[in-house]
C-alpha positions, 0 to 999 in steps of 0.5 A: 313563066313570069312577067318582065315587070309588074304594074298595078294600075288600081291601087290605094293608100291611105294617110293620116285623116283616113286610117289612124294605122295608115303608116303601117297599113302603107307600109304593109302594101309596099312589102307585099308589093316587092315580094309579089314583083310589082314595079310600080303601084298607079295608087289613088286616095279617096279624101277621108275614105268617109271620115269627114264625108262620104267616100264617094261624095268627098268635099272639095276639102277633102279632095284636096287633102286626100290628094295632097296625101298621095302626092307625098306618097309618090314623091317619098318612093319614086321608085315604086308609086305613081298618083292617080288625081281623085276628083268628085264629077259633083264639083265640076271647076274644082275637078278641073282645077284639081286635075290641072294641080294634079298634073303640076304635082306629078299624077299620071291618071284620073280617079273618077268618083262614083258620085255620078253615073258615068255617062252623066254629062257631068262627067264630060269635061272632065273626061275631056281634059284627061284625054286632052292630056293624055291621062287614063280615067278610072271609073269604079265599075259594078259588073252588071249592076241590078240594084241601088247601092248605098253611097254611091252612085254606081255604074255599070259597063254599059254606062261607061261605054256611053261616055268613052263613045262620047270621048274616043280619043281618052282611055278608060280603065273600067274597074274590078272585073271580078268585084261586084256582080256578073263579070260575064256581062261586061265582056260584050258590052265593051268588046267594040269600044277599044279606049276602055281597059278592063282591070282584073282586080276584085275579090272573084277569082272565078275560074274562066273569067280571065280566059273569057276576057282574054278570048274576046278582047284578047291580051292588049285590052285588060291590066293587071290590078290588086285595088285595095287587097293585093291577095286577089290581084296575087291570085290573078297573077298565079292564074294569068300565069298558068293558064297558057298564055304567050310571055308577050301576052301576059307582059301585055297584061302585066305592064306594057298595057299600062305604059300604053296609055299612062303618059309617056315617061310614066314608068322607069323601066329597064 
């Protein structure tokens, strides 16, 4: 069993002021992408991924940049990508404005830097104007976060779940379920909010994790993602499709999540 389409709804590129093999390394994910099935790559570039400044406190400038990048990445295969805005909470008018180019410029969602918690009140407006526009939040999520992590200002579930209380009428991609800590204790945390989306990438593949998920929030509450590596989000995909799912199930996972809560005429599908 296989499904009809495949959406990655966290994934990344990079350009030139990010990674000087960044033509071959985009190249790569684009191959690997159509021979795994992926239709379409939801894909967003963290400015300089910290070249010119730190990956999750980039500057104004290399928002920009690092959007303006993507964007050209989106335009060149219309087929196949879609652009998340990247936006740094810090600088509050200049993450509104970049949204509102952003949206000029064809993207679809908001990447949220994890350069403040999430349920900071920086993160408000913003969060606000996405749902205004019908666009998701990607918020970088550790599961169950027990310490402070270098560089960032990192989140947990329950963090999230404060702010998309505060913003039911926007949708939440949470990231990374099976990257960064107990994956297991973000399924109740989020079981009663239903804007926020739990994506399956990261580096875990443990065995049950996604039958958890999928016996709490049941199919219509998780999208399929790869994030930076698509070999974890291909092990995820083998799993989704073993497990004894419905075919209406794992297409909720694979794509019709996302054409749910991406802006209507998102995706091109037949």
């Amino acid at each position: 069993m296989v499904p009809r389409h495949l959406i990655d709804a966290h994934a990344h590129f990079h350009w030139s002021g990010s990674r000087d093999d960044h033509a071959r390394y985009n190249a790569s994910r684009l191959d690997a992408g159509d021979r795994i099935g992926i239709t379409y790559h939801v894909a967003s570039i963290l400015g300089t991924w910290g070249r010119r400044s730190p990956t999750y406190f980039a500057s104004p400038e290399d928002v920009v940049a690092g959007n303006d990048a993507m964007y050209a990445i989106a335009d060149a295969e219309p087929a196949r990508v879609r652009a998340f805005v990247h936006v740094n909470p810090n600088h509050s008018e200049h993450a509104l404005r970049e949204i509102a180019r952003g949206v000029q410029r064809g993207a679809v969602g908001v990447k949220l830097s994890a350069s403040r918690r999430a349920d900071d009140p920086l993160n408000d407006a913003i969060a606000a104007d996405a749902g205004r526009r019908g666009m998701p939040v990607l918020h970088h999520i550790w599961q169950h976060r027990q310490r402070e992590w270098g560089m960032q200002e990192a989140s947990d579930a329950i963090e999230l779940v404060r702010l998309a209380a505060r913003h039911p009428g926007t949708n939440f991609i949470l990231a990374h379920i099976g990257g960064g800590g107990d994956w297991a204790h973000s399924i109740d945390v989020v079981r009663d909010l239903p804007n926020i989306y739990p994506d399956t990438s990261g580096s875990g593949v443990d065995r049950g994790m996604l039958d958890a998920y999928l016996a709490v929030l049941g199919s219509q509450r998780l999208l399929w993602a790869a994030d930076l590596t698509l070999c974890t989000g291909l092990a995820k995909l083998q799993a989704l499709e073993v497990i004894g799912m419905s075919q209406a199930a794992l297409d909720d996972i694979c794509w019709r999540n996302a054409v749910r809560i991406f802006p209507p005429s998102t995706f091109e599908l037949a």
